[in-house]
C-alpha positions in Angstrom: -78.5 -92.8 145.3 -76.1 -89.9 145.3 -72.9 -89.7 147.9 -71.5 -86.4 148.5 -68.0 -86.6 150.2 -65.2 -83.9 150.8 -61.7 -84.7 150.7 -58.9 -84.0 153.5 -55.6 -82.7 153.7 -53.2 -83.0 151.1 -55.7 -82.4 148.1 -54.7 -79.1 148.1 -52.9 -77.7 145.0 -51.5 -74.0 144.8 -53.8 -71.8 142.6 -57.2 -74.2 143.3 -59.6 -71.5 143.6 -58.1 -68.9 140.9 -60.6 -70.4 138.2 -63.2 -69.9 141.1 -63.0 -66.7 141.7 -62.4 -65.2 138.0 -65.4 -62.7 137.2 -67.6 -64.2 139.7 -68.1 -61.7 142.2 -70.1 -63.5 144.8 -67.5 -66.1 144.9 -64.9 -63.8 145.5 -67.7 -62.2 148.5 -68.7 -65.5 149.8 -64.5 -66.6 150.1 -63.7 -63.4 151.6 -66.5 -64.2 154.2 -65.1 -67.6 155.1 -61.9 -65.7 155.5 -63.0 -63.8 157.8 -64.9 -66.8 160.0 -61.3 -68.7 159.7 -59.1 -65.9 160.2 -56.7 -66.5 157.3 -56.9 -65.1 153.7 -57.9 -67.7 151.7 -58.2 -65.6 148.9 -54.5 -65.2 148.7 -53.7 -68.8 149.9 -56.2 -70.2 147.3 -54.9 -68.3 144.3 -51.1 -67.0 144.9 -49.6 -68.7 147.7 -47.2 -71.5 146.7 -47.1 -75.0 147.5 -45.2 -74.8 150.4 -47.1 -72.1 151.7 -50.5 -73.8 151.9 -48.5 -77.4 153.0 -48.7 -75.4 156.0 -51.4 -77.6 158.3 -52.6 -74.1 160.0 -53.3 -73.2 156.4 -53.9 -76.0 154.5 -57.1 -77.3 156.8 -59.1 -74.0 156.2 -58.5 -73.6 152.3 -59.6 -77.8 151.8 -62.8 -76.9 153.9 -63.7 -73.5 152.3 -63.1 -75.3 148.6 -65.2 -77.9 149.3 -68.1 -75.4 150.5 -67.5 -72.9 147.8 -67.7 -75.9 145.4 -71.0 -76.9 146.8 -72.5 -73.5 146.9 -71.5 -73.4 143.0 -73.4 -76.5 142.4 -76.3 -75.6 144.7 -76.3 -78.1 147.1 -77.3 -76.0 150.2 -78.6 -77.8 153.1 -82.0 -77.7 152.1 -81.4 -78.7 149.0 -80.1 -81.7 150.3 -82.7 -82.3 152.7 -85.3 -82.3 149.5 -83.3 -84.9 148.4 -83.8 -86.7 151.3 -82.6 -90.4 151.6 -81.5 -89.9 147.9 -78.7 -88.7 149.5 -76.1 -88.8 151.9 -72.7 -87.2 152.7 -69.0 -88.0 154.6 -66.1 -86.6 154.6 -62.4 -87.4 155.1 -60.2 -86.8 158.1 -61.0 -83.1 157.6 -63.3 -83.2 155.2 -66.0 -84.0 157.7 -66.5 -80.7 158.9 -67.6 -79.5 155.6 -69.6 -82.7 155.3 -71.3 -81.7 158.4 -71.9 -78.6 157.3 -73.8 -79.8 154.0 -76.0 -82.0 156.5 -76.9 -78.9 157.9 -75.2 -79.9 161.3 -72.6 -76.7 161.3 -73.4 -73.6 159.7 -70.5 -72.0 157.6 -69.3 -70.3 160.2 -69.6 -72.7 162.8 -67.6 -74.6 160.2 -64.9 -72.2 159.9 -64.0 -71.2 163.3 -63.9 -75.0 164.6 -61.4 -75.8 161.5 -59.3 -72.5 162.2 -58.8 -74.0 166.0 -58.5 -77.5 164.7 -55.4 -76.5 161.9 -53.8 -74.1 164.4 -53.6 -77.2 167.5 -52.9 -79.8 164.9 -49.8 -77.6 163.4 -48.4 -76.7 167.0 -49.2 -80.2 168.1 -46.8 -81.5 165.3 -44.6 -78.7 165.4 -43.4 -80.7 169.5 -42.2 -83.5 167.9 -40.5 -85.0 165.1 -43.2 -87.4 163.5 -44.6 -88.1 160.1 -46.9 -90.8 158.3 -46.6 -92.8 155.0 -49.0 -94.6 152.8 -48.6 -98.5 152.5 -49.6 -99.7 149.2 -50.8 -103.3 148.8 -50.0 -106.8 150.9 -52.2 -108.4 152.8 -54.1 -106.3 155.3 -52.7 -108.4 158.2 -49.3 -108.0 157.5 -49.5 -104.3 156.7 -51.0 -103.6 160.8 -49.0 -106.1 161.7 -45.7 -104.3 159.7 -47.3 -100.7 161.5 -47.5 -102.1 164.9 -43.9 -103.2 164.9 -42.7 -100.4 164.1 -44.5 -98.8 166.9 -46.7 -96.7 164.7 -50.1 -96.1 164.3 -52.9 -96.9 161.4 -54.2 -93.4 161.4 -56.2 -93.7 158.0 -57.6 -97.3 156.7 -59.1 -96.2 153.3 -59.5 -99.6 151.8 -58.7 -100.5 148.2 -55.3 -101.7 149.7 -54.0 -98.7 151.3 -53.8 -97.8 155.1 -51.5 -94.8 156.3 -49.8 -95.3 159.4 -48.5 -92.4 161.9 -46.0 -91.7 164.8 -42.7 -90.8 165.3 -40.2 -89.9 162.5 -37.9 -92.7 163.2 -41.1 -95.7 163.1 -42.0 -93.9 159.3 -38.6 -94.3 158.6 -38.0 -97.6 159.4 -41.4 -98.3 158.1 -40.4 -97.4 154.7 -37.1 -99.5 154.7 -38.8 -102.4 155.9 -42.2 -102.7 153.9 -44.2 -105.7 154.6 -44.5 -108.6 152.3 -45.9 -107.1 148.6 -46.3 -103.7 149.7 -44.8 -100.0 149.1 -44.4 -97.5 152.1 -44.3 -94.4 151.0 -43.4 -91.1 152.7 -45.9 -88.1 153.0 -45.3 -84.5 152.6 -47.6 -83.9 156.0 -46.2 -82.0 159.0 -47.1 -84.6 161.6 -48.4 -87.9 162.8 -52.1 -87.0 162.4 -54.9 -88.8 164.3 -52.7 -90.4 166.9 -52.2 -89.6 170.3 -49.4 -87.0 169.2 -52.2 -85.1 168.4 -53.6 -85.0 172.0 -53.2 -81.3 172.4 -55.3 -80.4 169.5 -58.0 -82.4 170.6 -58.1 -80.6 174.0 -58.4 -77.4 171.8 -60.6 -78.3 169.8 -63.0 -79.6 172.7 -62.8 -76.1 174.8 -64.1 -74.6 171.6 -67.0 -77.3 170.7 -68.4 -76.7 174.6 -69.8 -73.6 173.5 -70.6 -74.7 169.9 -74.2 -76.1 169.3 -74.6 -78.2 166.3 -78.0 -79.1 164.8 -79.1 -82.9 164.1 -78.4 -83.6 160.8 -80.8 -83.7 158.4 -79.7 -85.8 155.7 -77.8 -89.2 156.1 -73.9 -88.1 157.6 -71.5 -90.8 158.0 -68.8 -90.7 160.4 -65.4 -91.8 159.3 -64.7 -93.1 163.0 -66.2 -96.1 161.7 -68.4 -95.5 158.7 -72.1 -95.4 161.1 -74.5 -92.4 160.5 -74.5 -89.6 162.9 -78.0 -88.1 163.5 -77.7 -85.9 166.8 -75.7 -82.5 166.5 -73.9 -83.1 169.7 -72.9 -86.6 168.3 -71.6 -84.8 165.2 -69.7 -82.4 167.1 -68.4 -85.4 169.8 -67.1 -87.0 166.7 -65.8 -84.2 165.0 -63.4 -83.7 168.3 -62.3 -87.3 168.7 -61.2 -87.9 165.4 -58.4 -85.6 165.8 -56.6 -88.5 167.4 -58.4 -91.8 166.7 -58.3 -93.3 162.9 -60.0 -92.6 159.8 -62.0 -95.6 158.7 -62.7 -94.3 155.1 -63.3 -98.6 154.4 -65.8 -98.3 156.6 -67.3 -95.1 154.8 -67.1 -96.5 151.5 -68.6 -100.4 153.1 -71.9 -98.1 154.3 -71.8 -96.5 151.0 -72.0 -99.9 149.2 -74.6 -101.4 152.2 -76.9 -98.2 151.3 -77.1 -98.5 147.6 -75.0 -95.9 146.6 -74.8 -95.6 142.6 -72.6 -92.6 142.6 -69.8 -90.3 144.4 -69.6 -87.1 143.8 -66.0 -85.5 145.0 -66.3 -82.2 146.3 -63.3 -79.2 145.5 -60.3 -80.4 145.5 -61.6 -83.7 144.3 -60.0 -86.9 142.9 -58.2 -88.8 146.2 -61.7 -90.2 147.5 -63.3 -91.0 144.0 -59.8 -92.8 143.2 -59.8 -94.5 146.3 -63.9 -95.7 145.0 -62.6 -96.5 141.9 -60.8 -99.3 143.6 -62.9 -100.2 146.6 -66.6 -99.4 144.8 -65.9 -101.2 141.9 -69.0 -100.4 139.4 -69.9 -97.4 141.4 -69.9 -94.1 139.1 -67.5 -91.3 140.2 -67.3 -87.5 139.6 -64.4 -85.6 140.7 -65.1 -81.9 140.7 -62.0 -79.9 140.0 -62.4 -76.6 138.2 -65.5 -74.4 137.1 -65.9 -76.3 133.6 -67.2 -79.2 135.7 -70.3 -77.6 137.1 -72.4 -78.5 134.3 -71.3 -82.3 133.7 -71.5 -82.6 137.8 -75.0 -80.8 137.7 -75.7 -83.8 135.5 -74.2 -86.6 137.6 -76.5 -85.3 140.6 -79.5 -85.0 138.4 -78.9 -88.7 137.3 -78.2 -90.4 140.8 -80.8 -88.3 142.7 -83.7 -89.1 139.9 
């Protein structure tokens, strides 16, 4: 069994999609269409802009989701591809990375895709723009004394990924303090993100996004989607959308993700444009599992292959 997952923010790299787009036409088409549903030139942003320019949350959300789609479309895995696949198959995404997910599930179209994660970016950066807050990444100890570390510091565990490392979230001076005072065996490290992300600092955003999915309709799903609230599969479109708007401020539970992925038999994860933070994070939790991060062009053909083998 094949999982299909799309990574979040902070994947990005300046110059991603440069390889993409060289003498392939219909890429360059297909990009210049998601630029238009976003409104933002990905073009530009995916092949000149520098790294502090697509750092940028308003930016950086809309290039992640349009690499992971144009990826897709490269390696033909259209929604009704997937849906011959059936329960060979199933697909999740990270923090952001579950719109595109959604998308390949056939929940969201492309567009509907696009214009939700153009609202989302925009909130989220204006959101963290109102106050001085970050998040860091705590390596290692015991799970218990890393919430435990995150609490007292009056933060937030805003992504639990598993394989020993949770990312906690809130104000500048708790990530701070967080990172001077690790907890027993464990690193804190800093991240070079605009804001405390899926917390209640992100309130705003969530409003925003929620005025926006009323007059969205998303279709049930019709290949296995799992939700990182908690790592269940989402059937109903208006369930998909309903999660899609919560998880602006509530965790990501990628353990969860990866714990379904293991429960359903997975054999191997295929990363999705700009890949190699989720199969890294499997090669640790999903010990055994097979990985396949795709990155450039050149992997087209050896990922064709990985499908072929854990689809068969």
């Amino acid at each position: 069994m094949l999982a299909i997952v799309c990574p979040g923010q902070g994947s990005q790299t300046p110059g991603l999609l440069t390889p993409w787009l060289e003498n392939d036409d219909a890429a360059s088409a297909l990009l210049a269409e998601y630029s238009g549903y976003a409104g933002t030139d990905l073009v530009t942003h995916g092949t000149t802009s520098d790294e502090e320019t697509i750092r940028d949350t308003a930016i950086a959300q809309p290039l992640i989701v349009a690499s992971s789609l144009l990826s897709a479309h490269a390696l033909g895995l259209t929604p009704d591809r997937l849906t011959e696949l059936g329960d060979k198959v199933l697909v999740s995404g990270h923090s952001v990375g579950e719109i595109p997910a959604a998308t390949l599930a056939g929940a969201l179209t492309a567009q509907q895709a696009l214009e939700l994660i153009a609202v989302r970016a925009t909130a989220m950066a204006e959101a963290a723009a109102a106050e001085s807050t970050g998040m860091a990444a705590v390596l290692g100890g015991a799970e218990e004394d890393v919430l435990a570390a995150i609490e007292s510091a009056g933060l937030t565990p805003a992504n639990i990924n598993g394989a020993g490392q949770i990312v906690a979230a809130g104000s500048q001076s708790g990530v701070d303090y967080l990172c001077s005072n690790p907890p027993a065996r464990a690193r804190a490290i800093p991240l070079k993100v605009a804001g405390a992300f899926h917390t209640q600092y992100m309130a705003p955003a969530k409003r925003a996004l929620a005025a926006l999915a009323q007059s969205t309709t998303a279709a049930d799903s019709a290949v296995t989607l799992l939700s990182n609230r908690d790592g269940a599969a989402v059937h109903r479109g208006s369930d998909v959308l309903d999660r899609i708007v919560d998880q602006v401020t509530r965790p990501v539970r990628w353990d969860s993700c990866m714990e379904s992925m293991r429960d359903a038999g997975v054999t191997g994860i295929l990363e999705l444009l700009p890949g190699g933070t989720l199969t890294g994070l499997a090669k640790r939790g999903l010990k055994g599992t097979k990985t396949y991060a795709v990155k450039s062009p050149d992997d087209i053909s050896a990922a064709t292959d990985f499908i072929a083998e854990h689809t068969a």
